[in-house]
N, C-alpha and C positions, 0 to 999 in steps of 0.2 A: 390437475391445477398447475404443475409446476410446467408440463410443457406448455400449455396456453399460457403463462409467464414469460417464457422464452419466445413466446411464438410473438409476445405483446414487446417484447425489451427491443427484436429484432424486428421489426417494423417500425417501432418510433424509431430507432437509429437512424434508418433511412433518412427521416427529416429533421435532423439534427446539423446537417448543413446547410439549412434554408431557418431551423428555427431553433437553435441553441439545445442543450440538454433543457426543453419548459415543458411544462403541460400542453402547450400546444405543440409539439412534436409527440408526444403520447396519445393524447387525442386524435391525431392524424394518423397513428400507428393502430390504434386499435377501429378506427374506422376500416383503414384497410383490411384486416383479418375478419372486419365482421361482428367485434367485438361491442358487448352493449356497452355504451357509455359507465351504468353503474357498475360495472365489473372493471371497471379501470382502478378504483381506488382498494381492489381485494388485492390487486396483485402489485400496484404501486400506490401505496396511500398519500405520497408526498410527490407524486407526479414527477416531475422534472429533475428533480434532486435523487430521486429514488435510483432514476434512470442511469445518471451519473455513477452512483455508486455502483449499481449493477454491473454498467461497462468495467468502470475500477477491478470489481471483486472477476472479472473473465479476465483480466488480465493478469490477478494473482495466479488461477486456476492453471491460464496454462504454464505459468512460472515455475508454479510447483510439480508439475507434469513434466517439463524440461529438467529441473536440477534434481528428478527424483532417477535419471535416466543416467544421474551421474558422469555428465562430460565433460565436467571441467575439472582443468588440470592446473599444476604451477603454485604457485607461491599462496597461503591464504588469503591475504591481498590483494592478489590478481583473481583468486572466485571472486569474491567479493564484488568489484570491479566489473568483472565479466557480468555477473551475476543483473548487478544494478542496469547496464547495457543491453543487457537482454529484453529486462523487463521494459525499459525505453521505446527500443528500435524495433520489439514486436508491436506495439501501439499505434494506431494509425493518430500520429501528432493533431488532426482540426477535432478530432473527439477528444484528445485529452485536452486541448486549450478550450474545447467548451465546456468540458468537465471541471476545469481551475477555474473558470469563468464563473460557474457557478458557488462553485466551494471556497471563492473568494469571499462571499457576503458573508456579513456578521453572523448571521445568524444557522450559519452551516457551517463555522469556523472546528466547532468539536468535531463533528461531522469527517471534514476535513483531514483534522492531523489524526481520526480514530484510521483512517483509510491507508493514510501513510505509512503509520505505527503497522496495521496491517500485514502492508508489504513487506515492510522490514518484520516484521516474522519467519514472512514466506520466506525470505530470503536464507535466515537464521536458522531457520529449522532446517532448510532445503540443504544447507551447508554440514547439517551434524551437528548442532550446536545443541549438550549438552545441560548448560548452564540451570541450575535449579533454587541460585540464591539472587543475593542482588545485582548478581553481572546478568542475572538474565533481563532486569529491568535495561540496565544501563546497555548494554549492547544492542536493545533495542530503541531506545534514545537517540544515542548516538547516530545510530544508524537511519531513523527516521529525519533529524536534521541534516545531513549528509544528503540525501535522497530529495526532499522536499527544493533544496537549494539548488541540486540538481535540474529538476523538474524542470523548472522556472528556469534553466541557463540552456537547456534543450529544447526545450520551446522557442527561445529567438536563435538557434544554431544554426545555419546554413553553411557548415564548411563540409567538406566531402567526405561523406561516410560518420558525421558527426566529430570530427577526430577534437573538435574545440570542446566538446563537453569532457570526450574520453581524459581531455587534457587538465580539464577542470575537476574532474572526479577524484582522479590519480592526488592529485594536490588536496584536497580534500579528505582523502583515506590516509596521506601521509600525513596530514596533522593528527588525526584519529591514533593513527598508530606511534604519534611522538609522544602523544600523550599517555596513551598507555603503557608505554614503557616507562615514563617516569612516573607514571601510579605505580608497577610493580618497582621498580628503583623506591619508592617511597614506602611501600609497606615492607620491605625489606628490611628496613630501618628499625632497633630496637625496643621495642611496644608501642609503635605504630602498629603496627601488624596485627598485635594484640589487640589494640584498643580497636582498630576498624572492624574486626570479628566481633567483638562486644557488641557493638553501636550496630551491626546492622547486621549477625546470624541469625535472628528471627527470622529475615525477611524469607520469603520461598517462592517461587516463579507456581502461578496458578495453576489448580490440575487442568483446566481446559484451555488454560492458554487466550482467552480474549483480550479484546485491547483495553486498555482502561477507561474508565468510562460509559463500558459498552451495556446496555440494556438491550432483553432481548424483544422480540418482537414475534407478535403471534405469525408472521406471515415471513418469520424468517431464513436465510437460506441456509447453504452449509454449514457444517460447525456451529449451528444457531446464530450465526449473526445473521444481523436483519438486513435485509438487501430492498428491503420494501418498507 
């Protein structure tokens, strides 16, 4: 089932530049393979949107498959950076703008930032990231809005080699990082510190690590999340 999944994602791709991430580029994808009509909703139940996400979750894959290969060097910041870059510039930009196109509607909006939140794991994990109380929320937060506002400044870039986004990212990680220097400057401070541990060491980063929000789905893909 699962490569007849793949076999259906990668045929509607194809017409996704004549008809958006919709069910009529699905339908047009699995017509080509041969595929019967009602077997389109076993392996994408929400057609077009499914699609979308699909494309998304290949793009985390091979993210995670690059930073698991360990090549990036230089300042934590600068992964970071690279990192977010990577995930960018390996994407072919008219499928992720018909990907945002879709994940623009109201009603895919959770949808949406679950995908973002996502990548911002891939990233987090990909990097060693430790973290098992509430910095593991908040680093992926952060890093989600970081990212998303990204997206959207990369998608209208046209300067060479991207260098307006890389410009706009950079600026975006240093507020990141001004701010977390005066969180640690702030709990530094005499029972601050204490009191922030009170208020939120319950908290503990999930053992499976999903996005918040996420329910699973019988037809779902790795790590259980639903791609369909």
């Amino acid at each position: 089932m699962t490569n007849e999944r793949d076999r259906l994602i990668d045929a509607a791709l194809v017409h996704v530049v004549f008809d958006g991430m919709s069910d009529k580029a699905v339908a047009a994808g699995a017509r080509d393979i041969g595929l019967a009509p009602g077997l389109i909703r076993v392996h994408l139940p929400r057609g077009g949107v499914d699609l979308a996400a699909a494309y998304h979750r290949r793009g985390d894959a091979a993210l995670r498959e690059w930073l698991a290969r360990g090549t990036l060097q230089g300042r934590f910041r600068d992964r970071i950076t690279d990192a977010v870059m990577r995930r960018l510039t390996s994407t072919d930009r008219e499928m992720a703008r018909a990907g945002a196109v879709v994940m623009a509607l109201p009603q895919h909006a959770a949808l949406g930032a679950r995908l973002i939140w996502e990548t911002a794991d891939t990233i987090w994990d990909g990097l060693g990231d430790t973290s098992e109380d509430v910095n593991w929320y908040s680093k992926r937060a952060t890093l989600s809005t970081v990212y998303g506002a990204t997206v959207l400044y990369w998608l209208g870039d046209d300067s060479p080699g991207f260098q307006d986004t890389r410009a706009f990212l950079d600026r975006r990680i240093e507020g990141v990082m001004r701010f977390e220097k005066f969180k640690g400057q702030l709990g530094s401070l005499p029972g601050v510190g204490a009191l922030g541990a009170f208020a939120t060491g319950w908290i503990r980063a999930p053992r499976r690590r999903p996005a918040p929000g996420h329910v699973c789905h019988p037809a779902a893909g790795p790590e259980g999340r639903a791609d369909a």
